[in-house]
Backbone and ligand atoms as CSV (ligand in chain L), in Angstrom:
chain,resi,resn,atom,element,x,y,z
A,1,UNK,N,N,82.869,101.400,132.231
A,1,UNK,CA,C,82.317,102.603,131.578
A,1,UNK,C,C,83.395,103.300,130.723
A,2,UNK,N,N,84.810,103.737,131.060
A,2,UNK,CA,C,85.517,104.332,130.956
A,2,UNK,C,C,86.335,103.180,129.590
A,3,UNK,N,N,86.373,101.803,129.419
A,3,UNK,CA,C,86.028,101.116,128.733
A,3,UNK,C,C,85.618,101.238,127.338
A,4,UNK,N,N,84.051,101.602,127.543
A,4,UNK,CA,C,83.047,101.219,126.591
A,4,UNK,C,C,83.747,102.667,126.251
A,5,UNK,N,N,83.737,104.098,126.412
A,5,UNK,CA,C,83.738,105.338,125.789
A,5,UNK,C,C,85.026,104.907,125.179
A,6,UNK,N,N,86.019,104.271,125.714
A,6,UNK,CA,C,87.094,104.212,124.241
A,6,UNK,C,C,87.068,103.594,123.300
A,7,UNK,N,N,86.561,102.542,123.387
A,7,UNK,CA,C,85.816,101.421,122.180
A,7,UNK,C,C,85.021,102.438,121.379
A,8,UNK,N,N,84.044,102.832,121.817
A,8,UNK,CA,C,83.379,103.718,121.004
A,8,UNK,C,C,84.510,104.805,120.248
A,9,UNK,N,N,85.108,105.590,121.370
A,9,UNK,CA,C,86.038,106.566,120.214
A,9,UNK,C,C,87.023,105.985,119.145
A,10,UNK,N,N,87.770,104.810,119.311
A,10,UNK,CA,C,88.284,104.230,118.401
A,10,UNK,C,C,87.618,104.113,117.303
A,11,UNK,N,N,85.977,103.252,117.484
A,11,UNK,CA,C,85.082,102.796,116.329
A,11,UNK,C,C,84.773,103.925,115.770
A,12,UNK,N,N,84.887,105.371,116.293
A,12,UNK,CA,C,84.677,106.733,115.517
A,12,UNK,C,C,85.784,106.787,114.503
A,13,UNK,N,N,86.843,106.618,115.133
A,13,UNK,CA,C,87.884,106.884,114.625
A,13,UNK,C,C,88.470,106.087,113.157
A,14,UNK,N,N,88.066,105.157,113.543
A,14,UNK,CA,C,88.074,103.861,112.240
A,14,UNK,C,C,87.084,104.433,111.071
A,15,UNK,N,N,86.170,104.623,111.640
A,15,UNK,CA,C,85.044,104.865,110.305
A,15,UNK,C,C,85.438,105.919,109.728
A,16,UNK,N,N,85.826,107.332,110.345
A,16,UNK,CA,C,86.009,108.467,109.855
A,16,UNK,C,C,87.075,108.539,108.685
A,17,UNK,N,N,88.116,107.585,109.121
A,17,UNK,CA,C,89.288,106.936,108.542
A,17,UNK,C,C,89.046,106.415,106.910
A,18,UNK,N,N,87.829,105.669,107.618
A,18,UNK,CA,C,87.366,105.017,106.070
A,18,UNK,C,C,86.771,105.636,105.375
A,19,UNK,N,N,85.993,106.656,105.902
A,19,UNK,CA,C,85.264,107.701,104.919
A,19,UNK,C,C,86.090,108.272,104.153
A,20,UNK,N,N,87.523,108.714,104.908
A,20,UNK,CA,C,87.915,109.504,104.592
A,20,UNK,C,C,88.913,108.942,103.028
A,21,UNK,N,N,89.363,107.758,102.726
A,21,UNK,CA,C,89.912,106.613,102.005
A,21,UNK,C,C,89.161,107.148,100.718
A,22,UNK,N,N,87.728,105.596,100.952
A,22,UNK,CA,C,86.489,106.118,99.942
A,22,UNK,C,C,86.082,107.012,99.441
A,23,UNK,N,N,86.599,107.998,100.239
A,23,UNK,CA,C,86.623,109.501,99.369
A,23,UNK,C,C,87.527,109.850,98.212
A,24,UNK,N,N,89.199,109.296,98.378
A,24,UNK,CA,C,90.209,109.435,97.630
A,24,UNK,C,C,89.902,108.283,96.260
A,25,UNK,N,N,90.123,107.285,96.557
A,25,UNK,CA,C,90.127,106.231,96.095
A,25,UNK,C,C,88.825,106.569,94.858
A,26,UNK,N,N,89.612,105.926,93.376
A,26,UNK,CA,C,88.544,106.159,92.439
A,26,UNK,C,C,88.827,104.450,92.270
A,27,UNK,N,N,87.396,104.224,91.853
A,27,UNK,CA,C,87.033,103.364,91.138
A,27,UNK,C,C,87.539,102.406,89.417
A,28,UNK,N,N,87.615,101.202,89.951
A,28,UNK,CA,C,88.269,101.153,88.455
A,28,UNK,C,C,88.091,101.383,87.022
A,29,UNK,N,N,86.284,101.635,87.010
A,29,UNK,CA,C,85.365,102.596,86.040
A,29,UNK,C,C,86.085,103.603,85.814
A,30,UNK,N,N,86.023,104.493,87.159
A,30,UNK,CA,C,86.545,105.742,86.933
A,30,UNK,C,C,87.282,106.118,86.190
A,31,UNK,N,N,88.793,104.939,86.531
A,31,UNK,CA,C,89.830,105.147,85.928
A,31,UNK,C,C,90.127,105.278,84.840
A,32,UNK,N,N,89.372,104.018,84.233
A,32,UNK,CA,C,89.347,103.653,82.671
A,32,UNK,C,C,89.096,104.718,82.209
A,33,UNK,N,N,87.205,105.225,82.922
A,33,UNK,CA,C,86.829,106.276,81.427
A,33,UNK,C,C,87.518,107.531,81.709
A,34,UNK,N,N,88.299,107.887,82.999
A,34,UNK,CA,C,89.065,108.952,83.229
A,34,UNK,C,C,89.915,109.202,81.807
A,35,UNK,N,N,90.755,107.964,82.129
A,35,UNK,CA,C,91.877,108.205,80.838
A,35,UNK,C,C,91.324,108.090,79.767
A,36,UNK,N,N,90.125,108.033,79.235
A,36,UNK,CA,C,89.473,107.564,78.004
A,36,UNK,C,C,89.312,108.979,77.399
A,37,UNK,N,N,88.966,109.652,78.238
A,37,UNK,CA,C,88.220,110.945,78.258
A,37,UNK,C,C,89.241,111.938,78.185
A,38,UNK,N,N,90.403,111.734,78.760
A,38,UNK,CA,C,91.740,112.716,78.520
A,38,UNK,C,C,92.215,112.423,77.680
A,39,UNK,N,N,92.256,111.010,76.855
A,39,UNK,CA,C,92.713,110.846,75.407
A,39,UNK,C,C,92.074,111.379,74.639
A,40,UNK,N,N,90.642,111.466,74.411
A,40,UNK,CA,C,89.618,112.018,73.204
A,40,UNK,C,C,89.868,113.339,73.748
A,41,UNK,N,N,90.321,114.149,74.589
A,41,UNK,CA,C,90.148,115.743,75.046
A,41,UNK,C,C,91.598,115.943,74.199
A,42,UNK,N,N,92.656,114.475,74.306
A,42,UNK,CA,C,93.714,115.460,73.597
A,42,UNK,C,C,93.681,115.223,72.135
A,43,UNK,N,N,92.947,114.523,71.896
A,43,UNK,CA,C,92.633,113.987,69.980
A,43,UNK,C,C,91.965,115.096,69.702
A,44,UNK,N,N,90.572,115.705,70.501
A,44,UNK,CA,C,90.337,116.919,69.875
A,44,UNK,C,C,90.822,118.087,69.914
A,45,UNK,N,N,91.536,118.269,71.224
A,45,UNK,CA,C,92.599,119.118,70.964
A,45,UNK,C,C,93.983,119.321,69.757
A,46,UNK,N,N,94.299,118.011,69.577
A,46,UNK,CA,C,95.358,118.317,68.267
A,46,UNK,C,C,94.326,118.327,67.013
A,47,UNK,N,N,93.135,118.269,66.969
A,47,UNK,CA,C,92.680,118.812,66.153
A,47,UNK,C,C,92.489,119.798,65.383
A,48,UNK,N,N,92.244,120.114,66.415
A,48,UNK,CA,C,92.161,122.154,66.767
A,48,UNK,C,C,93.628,122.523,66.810
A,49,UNK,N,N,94.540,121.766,66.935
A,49,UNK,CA,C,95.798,122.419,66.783
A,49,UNK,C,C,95.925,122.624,65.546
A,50,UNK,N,N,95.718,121.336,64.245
A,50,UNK,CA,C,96.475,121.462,63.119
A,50,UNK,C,C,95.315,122.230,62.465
A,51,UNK,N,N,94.243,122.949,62.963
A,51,UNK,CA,C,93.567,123.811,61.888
A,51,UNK,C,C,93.808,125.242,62.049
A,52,UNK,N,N,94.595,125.738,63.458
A,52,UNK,CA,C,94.728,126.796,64.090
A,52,UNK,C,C,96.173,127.184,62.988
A,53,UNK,N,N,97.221,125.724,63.056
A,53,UNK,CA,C,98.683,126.644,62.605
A,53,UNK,C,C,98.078,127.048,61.184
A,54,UNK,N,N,97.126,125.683,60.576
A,54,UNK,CA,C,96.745,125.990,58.841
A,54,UNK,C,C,96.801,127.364,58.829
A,55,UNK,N,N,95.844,128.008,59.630
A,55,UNK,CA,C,95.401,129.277,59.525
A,55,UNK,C,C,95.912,130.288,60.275
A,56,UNK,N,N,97.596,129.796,60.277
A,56,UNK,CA,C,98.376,130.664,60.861
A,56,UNK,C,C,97.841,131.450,62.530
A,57,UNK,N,N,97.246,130.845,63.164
A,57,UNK,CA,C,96.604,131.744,64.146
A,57,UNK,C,C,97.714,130.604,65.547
A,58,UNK,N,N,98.877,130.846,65.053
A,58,UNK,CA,C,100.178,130.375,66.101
A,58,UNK,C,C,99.476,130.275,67.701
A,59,UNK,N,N,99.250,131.721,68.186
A,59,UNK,CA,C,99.652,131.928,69.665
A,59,UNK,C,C,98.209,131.364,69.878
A,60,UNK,N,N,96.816,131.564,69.527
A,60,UNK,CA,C,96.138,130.164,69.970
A,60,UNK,C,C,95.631,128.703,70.146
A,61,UNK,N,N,97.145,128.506,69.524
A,61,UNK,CA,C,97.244,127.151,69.374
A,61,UNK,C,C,97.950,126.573,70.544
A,62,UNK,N,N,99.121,127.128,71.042
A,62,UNK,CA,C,99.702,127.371,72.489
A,62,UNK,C,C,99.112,126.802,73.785
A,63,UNK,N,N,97.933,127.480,73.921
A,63,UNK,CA,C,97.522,126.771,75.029
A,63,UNK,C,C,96.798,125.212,75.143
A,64,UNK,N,N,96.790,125.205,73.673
A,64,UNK,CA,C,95.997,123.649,73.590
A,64,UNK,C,C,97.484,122.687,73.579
A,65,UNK,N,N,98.133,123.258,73.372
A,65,UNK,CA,C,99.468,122.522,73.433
A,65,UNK,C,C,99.732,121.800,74.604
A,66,UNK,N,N,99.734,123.264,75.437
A,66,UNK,CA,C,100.176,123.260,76.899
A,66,UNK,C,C,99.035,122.114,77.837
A,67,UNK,N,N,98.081,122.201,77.227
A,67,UNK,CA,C,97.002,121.315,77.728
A,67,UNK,C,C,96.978,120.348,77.657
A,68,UNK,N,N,97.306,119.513,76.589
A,68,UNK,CA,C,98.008,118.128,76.059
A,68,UNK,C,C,99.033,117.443,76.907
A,69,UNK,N,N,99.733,118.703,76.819
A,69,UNK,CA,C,101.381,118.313,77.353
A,69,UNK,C,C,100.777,117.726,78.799
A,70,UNK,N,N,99.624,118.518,79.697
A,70,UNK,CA,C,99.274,118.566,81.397
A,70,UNK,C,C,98.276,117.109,81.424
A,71,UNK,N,N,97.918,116.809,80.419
A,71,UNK,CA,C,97.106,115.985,80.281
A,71,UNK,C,C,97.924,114.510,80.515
A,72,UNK,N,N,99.017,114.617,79.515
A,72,UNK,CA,C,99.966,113.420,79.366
A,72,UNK,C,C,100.649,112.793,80.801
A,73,UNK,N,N,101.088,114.610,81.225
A,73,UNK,CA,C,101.572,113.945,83.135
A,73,UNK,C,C,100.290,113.209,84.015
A,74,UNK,N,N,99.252,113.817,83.895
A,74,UNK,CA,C,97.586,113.285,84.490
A,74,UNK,C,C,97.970,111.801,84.113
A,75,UNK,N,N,98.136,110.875,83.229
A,75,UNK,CA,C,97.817,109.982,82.578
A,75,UNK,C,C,98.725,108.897,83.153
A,76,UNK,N,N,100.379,109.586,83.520
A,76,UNK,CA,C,101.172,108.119,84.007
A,76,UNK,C,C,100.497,107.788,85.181
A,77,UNK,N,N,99.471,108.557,85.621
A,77,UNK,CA,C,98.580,108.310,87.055
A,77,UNK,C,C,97.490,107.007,86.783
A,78,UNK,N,N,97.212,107.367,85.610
A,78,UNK,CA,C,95.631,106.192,85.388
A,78,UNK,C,C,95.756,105.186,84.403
A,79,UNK,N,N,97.214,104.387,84.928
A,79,UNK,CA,C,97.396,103.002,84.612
A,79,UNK,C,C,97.780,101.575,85.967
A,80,UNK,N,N,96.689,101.929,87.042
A,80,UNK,CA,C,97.163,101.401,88.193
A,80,UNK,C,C,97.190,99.682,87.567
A,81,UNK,N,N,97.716,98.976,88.071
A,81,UNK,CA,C,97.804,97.079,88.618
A,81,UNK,C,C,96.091,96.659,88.110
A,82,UNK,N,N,95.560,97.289,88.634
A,82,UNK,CA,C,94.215,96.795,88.409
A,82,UNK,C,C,92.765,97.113,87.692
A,83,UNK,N,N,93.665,97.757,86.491
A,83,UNK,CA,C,93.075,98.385,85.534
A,83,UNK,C,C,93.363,97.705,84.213
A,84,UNK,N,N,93.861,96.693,84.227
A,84,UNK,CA,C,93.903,95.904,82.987
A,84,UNK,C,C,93.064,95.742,81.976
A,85,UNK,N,N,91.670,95.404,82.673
A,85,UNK,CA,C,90.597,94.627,81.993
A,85,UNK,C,C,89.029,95.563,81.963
A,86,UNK,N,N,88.408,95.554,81.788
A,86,UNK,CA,C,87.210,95.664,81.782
A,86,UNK,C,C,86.787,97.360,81.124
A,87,UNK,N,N,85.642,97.913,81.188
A,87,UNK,CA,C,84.952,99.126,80.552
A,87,UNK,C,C,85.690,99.391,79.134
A,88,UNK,N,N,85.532,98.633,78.526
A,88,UNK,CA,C,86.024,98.808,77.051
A,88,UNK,C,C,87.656,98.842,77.016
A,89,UNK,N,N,88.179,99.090,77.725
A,89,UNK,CA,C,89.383,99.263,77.648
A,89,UNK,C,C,90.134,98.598,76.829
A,90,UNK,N,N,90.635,99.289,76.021
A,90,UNK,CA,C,92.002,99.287,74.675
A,90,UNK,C,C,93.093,99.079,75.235
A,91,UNK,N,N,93.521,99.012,76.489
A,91,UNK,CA,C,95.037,99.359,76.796
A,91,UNK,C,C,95.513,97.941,76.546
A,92,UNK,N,N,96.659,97.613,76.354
A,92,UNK,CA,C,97.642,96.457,75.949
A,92,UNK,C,C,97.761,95.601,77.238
A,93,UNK,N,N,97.945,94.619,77.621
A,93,UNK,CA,C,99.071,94.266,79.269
A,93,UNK,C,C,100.060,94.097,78.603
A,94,UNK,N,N,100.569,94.795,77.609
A,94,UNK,CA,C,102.235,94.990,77.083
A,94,UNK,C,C,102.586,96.339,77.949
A,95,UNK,N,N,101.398,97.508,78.490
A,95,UNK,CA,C,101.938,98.480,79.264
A,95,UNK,C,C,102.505,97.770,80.545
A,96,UNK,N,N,101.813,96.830,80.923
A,96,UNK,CA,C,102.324,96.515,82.416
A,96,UNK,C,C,103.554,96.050,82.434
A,97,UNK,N,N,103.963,95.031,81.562
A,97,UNK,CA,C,105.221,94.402,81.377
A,97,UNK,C,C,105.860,95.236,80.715
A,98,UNK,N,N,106.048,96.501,80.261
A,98,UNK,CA,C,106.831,97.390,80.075
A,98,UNK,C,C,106.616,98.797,80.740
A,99,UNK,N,N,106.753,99.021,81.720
A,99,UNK,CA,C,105.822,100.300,82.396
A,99,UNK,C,C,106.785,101.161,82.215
A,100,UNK,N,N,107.897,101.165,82.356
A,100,UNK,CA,C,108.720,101.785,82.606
A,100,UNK,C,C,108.613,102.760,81.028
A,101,UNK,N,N,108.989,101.693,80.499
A,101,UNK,CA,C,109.403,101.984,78.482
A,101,UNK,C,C,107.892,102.886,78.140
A,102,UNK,N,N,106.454,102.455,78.873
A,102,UNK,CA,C,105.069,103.180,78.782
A,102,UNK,C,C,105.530,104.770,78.956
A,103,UNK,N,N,105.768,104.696,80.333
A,103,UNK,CA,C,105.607,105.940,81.255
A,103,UNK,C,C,107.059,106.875,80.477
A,104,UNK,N,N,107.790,106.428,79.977
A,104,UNK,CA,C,108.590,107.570,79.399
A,104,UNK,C,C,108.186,107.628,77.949
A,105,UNK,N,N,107.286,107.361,77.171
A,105,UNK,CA,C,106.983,107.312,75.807
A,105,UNK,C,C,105.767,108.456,75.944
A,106,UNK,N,N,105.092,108.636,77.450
A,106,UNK,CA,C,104.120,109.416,77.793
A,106,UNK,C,C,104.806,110.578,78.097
A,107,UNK,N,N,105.886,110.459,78.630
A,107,UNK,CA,C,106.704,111.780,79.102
A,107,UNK,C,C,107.484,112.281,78.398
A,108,UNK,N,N,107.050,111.569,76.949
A,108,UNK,CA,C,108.596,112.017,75.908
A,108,UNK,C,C,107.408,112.807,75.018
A,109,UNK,N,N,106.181,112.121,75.148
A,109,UNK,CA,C,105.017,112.807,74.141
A,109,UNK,C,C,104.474,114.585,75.114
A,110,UNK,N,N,104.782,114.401,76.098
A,110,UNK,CA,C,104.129,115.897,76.869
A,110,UNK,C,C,105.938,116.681,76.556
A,111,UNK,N,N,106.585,116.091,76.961
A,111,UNK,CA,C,107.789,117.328,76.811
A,111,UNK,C,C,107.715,117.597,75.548
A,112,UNK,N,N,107.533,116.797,74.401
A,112,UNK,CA,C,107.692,117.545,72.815
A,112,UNK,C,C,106.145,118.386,72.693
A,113,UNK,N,N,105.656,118.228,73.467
A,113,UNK,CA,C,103.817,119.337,73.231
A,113,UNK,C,C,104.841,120.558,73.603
A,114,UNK,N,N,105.186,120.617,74.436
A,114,UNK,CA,C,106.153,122.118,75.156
A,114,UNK,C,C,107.240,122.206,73.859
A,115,UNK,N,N,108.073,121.705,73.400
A,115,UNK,CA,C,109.107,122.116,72.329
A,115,UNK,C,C,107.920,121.999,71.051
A,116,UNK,N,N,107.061,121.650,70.785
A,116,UNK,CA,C,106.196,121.780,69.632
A,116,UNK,C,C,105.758,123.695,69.722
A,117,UNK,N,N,105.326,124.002,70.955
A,117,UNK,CA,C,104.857,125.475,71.411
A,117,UNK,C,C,105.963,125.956,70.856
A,118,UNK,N,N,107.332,125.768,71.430
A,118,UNK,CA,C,108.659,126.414,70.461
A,118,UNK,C,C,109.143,126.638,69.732
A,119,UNK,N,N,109.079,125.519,68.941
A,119,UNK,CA,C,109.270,125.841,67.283
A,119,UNK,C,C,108.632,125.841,66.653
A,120,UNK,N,N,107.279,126.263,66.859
A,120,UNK,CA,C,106.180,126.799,65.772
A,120,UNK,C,C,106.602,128.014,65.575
A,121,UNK,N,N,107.156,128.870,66.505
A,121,UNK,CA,C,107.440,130.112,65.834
A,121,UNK,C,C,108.721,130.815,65.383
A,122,UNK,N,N,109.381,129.280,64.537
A,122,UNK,CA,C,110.684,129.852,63.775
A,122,UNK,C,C,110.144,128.595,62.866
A,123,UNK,N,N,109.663,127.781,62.730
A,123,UNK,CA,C,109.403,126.273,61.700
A,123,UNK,C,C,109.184,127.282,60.253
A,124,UNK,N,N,109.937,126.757,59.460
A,124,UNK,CA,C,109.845,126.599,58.055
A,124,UNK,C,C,108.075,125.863,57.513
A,125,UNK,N,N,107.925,124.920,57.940
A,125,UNK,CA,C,106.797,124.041,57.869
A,125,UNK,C,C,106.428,124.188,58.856
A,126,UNK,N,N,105.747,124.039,59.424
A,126,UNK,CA,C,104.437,123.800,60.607
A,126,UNK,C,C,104.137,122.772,61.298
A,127,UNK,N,N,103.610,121.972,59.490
A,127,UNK,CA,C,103.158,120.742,59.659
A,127,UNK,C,C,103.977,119.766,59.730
A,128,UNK,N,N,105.467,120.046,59.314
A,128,UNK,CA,C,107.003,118.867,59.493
A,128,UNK,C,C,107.001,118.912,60.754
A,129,UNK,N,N,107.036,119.853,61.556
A,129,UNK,CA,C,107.282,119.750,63.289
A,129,UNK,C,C,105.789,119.321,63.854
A,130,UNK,N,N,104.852,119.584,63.828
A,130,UNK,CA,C,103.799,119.085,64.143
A,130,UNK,C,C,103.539,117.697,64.003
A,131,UNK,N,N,104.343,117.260,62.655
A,131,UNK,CA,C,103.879,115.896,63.093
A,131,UNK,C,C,105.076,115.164,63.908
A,132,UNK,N,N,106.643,115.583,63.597
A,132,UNK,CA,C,107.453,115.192,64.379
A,132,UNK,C,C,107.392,115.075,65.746
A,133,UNK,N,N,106.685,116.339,66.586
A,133,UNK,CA,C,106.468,116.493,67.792
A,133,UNK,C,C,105.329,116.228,68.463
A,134,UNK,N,N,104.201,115.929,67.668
A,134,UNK,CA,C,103.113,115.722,67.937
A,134,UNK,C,C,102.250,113.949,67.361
A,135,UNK,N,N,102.294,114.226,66.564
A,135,UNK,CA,C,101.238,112.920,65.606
A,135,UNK,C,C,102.459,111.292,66.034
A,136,UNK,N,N,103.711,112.028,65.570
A,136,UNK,CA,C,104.477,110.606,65.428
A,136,UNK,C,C,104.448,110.130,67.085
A,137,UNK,N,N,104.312,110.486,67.997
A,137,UNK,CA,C,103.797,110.336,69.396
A,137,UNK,C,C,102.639,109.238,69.309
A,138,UNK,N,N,101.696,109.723,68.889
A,138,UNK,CA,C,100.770,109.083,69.024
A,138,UNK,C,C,100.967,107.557,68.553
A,139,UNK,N,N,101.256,107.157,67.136
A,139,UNK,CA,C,101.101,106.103,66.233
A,139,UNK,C,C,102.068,105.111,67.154
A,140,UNK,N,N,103.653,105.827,68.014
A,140,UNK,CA,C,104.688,105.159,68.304
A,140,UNK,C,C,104.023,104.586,69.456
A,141,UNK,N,N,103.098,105.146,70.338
A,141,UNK,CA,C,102.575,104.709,71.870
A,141,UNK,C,C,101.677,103.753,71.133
A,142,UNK,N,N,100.458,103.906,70.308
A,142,UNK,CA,C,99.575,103.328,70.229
A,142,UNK,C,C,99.616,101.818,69.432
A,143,UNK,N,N,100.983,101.914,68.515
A,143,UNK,CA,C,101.175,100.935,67.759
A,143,UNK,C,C,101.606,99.568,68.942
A,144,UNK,N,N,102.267,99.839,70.113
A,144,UNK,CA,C,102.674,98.275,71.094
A,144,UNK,C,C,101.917,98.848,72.307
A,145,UNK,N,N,101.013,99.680,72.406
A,145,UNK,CA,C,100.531,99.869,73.818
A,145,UNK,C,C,98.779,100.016,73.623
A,146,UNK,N,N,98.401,99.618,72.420
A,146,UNK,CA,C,96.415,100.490,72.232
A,146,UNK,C,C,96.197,99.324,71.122
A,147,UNK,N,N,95.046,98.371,71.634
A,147,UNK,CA,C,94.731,97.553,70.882
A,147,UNK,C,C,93.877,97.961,69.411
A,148,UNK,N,N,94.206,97.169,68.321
A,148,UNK,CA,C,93.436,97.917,67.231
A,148,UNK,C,C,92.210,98.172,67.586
A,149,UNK,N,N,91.584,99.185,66.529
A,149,UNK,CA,C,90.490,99.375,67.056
A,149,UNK,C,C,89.574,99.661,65.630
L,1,HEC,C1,C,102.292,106.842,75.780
L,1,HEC,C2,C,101.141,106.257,75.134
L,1,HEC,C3,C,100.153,107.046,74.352
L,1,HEC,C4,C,100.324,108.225,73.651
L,1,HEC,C5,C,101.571,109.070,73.523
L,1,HEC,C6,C,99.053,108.514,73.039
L,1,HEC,N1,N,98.129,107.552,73.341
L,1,HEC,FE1,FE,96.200,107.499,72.760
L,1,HEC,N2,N,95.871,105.861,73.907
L,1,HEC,C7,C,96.844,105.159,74.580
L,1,HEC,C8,C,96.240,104.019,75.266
L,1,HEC,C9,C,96.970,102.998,76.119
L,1,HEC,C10,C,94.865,104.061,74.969
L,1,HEC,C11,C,93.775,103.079,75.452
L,1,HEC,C12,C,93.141,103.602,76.752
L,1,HEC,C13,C,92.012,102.705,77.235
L,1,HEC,O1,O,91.144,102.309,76.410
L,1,HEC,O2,O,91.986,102.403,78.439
L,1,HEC,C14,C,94.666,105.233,74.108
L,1,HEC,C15,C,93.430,105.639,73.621
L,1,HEC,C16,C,93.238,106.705,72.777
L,1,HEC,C17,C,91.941,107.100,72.239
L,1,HEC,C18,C,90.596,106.418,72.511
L,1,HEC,C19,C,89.932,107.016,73.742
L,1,HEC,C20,C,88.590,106.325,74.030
L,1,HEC,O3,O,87.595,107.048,74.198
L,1,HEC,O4,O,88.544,105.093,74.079
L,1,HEC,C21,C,92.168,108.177,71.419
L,1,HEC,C22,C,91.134,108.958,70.608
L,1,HEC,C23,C,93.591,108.454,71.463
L,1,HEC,N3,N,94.212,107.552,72.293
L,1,HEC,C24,C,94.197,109.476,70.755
L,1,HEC,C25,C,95.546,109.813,70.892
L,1,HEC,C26,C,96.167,110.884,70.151
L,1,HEC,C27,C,95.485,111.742,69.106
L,1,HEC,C28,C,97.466,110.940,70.569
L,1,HEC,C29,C,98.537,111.916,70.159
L,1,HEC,C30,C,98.207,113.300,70.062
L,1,HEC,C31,C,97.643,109.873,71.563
L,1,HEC,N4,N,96.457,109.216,71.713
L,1,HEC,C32,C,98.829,109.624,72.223
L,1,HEC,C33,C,98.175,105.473,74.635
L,1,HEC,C34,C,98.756,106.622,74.131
């Protein structure tokens, strides 16, 4: 008797375990359109950036900055081993065999969103630092890491 009630509490214990996993654990769908979806959030965000400085309206451009920049750390997250292939996915397997060289080209593009917030408000041009700190990011990741498209 005394037996069977621990078998049983273990088999509680296991499942709860696993619920609790399946709960964390995203899907490799997920993943893909996760990051799919934080890339187009930050494409339309620098959108809205370069029409905000046009029109001189600096300090609400700031937080879309800052949003970019939070977005970019989100992102060295949603390139796991087993996300190579499938849901449309653009990504290279040049990221995998270079992860390292990936993950700091991502962390070099969010720290210049934060020094982009900075020198918008002494820049001569706007648009010279904007694209230095911002655009040339993009073309440098996407040119050996984002299949044409
Ligand atoms: C460090 C690398 C890196 C940087 C920096 C980067 N991207 Fe990307 N981008 C990628 C990769 C990889 C993909 C492909 C993701 C996929 O399809 O799984 C992608 C996909 C995209 C997509 C397509 C999303 C979709 O719905 O399929 C857009 C739009 C995009 N990037 C815009 C930008 C813009 C704009 C910038 C700069 C402001 C930028 N990216 C900076 C690596 C980068």
């Amino acid at each position: 008797m005394i037996q069977k009630i621990k078998i049983i509490k273990i088999l509680i214990i296991i499942f709860s375990l696993n619920l609790a996993f399946s709960a964390n654990a995203q899907t490799v769908e997920e993943i893909i359109k996760g990051r799919k979806a934080m890339f187009s959030e930050n494409y339309q965000n620098a959108k809205k950036i370069s029409i905000l400085l046009k029109s001189k309206r600096i300090e609400e451009a700031k937080p879309l900055m800052k949003k970019i920049s939070d977005n970019y750390i989100k992102l060295l997250d949603y390139f796991p081993e087993n996300t190579k292939e499938g849901f449309k996915t653009e990504a290279l397997p040049s990221i995998w065999e270079n992860k390292d060289e990936f993950n700091a080209l991502m962390k070099k593009a969010s720290d210049d969103m934060i020094k982009l917030a900075k020198a918008i408000d002494t820049a001569e041009d706007v648009r010279v630092v904007q694209k230095e700190l911002m655009w040339s990011n993009c073309s440098a990741c996407h040119s050996r890491f984002r299949a044409p498209h």
